[in-house]
C-alpha positions in Angstrom: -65.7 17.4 -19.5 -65.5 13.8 -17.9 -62.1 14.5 -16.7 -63.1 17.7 -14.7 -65.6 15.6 -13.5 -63.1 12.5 -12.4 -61.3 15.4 -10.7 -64.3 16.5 -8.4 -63.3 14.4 -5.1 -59.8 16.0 -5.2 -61.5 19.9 -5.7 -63.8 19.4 -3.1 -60.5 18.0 -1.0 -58.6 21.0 -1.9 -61.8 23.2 -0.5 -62.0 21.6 2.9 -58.2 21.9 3.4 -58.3 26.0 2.0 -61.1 26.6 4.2 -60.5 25.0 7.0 -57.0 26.4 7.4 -58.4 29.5 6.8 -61.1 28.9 9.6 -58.7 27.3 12.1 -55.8 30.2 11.7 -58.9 32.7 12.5 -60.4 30.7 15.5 -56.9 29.9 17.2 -56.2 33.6 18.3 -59.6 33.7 19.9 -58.8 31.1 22.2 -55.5 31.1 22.6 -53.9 34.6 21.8 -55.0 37.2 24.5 -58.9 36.3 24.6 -59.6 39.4 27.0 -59.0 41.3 23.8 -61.4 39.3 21.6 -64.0 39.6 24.1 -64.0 43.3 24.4 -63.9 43.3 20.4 -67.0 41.3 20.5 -68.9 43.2 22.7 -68.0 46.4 21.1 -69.5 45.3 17.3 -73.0 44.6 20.2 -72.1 40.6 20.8 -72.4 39.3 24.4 -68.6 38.9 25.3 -68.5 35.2 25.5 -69.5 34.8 22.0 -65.8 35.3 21.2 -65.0 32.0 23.0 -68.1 30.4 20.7 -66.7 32.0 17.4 -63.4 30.6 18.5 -64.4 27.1 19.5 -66.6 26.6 16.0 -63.8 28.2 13.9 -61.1 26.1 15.2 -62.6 22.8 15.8 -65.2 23.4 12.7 -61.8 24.0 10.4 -60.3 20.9 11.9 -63.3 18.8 11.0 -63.5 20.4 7.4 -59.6 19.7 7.0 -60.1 15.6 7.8 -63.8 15.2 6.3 -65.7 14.3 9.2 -69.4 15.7 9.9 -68.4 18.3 7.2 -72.2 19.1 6.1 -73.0 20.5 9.8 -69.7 21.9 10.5 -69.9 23.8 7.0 -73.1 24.9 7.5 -72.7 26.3 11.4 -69.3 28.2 9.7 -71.7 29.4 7.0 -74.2 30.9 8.9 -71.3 32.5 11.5 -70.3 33.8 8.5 -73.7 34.9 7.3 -74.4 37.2 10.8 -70.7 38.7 10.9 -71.9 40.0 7.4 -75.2 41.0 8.1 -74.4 42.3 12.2 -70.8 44.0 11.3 -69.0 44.0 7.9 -71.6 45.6 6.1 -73.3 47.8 8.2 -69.8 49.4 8.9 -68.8 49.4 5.5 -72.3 49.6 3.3 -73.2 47.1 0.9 -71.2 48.7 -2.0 -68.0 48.3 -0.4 -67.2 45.0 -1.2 -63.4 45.2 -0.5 -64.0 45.3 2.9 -66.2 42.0 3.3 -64.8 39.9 0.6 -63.2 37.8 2.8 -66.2 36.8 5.3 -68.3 36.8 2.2 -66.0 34.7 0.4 -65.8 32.1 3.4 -69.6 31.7 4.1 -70.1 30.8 0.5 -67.2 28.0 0.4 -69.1 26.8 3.5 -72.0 26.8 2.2 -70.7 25.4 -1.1 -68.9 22.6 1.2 -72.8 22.2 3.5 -74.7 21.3 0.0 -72.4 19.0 -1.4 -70.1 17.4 1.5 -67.3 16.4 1.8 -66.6 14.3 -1.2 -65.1 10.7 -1.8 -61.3 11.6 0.0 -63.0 11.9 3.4 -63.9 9.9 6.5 -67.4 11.2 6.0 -67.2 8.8 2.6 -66.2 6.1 5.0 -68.4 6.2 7.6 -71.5 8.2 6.7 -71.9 7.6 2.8 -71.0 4.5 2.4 -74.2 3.7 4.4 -76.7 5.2 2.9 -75.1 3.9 -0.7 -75.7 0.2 1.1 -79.1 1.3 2.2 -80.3 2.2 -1.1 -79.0 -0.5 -3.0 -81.1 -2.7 -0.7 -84.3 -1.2 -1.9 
């Protein structure tokens, strides 16, 4: 399995792309497409009204940092954990816990997230660049 593993920077490439169009075509209505509407959706499920403009900020900007590799681990991990409440504060309580169908997708995206949060972002990424690349140097110099 050596070639799977050879393979592993370009999977965890094709992740951060999936997911963070698929975060970025969520957020981008929020902001941009009638945001009087997402705000009165928001405060119906029991959110304060501006969180709409916070879901839509992270989504967007958060999907835009997964799709180039930069500060993935925290922008993964914030996506995660938005993902984690809208499961826990709407999709299931509305649905119940045995209707998967109609939370697949939220659950599906916090655990990519939080897939992408534990391992990062992976050699094809300014992250490997920047961020990695030091802290290979500072443990060779121990």
């Amino acid at each position: 399995m050596q070639f799977l593993e050879k393979l592993k920077p370009l999977g965890l490439l094709v992740l951060r792309v999936a997911l963070g169009g698929i975060f970025m075509f969520h957020g981008y209505p929020k902001l941009f497409d009638d945001p009087a509407h997402w705000v009165q959706a928001f405060a119906k499920m029991g959110f304060p009204g501006y969180f709409a403009y916070l879901a839509g900020v992270l989504e967007l900007f958060g999907g835009g940092l997964l799709i180039i590799g930069l500060f993935t681990r925290g922008a993964a991990l914030l996506l995660a954990i938005e993902m984690g409440v809208a499961l826990v504060r709407v999709h299931i309580p509305a649905s119940g816990i045995y209707a998967v169908e109609k939370y697949e997708l939220p659950l599906i995206l916090g655990a990519a997230a939080l897939a992408l949060a534990t391992t990062g972002a992976g050699f094809i990424s300014f992250d490997a660049f920047t961020f990695e690349s030091r802290r290979k140097v500072g443990k060779k110099s121990k």
